[in-house]
N, C-alpha and C positions, 0 to 999 in steps of 0.2 A: 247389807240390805238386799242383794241383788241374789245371794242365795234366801233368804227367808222369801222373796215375792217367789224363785223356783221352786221350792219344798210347797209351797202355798197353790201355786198351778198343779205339780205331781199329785198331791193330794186331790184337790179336787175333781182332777182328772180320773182318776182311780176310782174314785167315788163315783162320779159318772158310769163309768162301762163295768163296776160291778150292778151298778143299782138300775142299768139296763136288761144288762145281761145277768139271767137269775141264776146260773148256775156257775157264777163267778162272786159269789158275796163273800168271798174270802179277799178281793184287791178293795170294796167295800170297806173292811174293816183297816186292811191297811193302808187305807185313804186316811181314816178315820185317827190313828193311830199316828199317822207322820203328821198330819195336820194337829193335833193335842201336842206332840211333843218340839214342833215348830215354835207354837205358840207360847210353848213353856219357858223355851227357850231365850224369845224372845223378850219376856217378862225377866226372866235372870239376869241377861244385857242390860237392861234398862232402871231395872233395879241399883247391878254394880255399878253403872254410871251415875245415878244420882249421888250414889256413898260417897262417890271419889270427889264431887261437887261438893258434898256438905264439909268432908273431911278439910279440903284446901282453904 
């Protein structure tokens, strides 16, 4: 949990000082980018764990 709230600050931060800074909208995307595959991530965790709950 305690990396997913990390990757979730990094991102956002990212996001911030590309979308400040205009000739940085490439840390922008990969705000954007760690933040989508965080979240995906997340959803597969939570996913696997319910299986392992229905299976038992």
């Amino acid at each position: 949990m305690a990396l997913f709230l990390f990757l979730v600050i990094v991102a956002i931060v990212l996001g911030l000082i590309g979308w400040v800074v205009h000739g940085l909208d490439y840390l922008l995307i990969i705000g954007v980018v760690v933040l989508v595959v965080d979240i995906v991530l997340a959803v597969v965790r939570l996913v696997r764990r319910s299986r392992r709950r229905r299976i038992r």
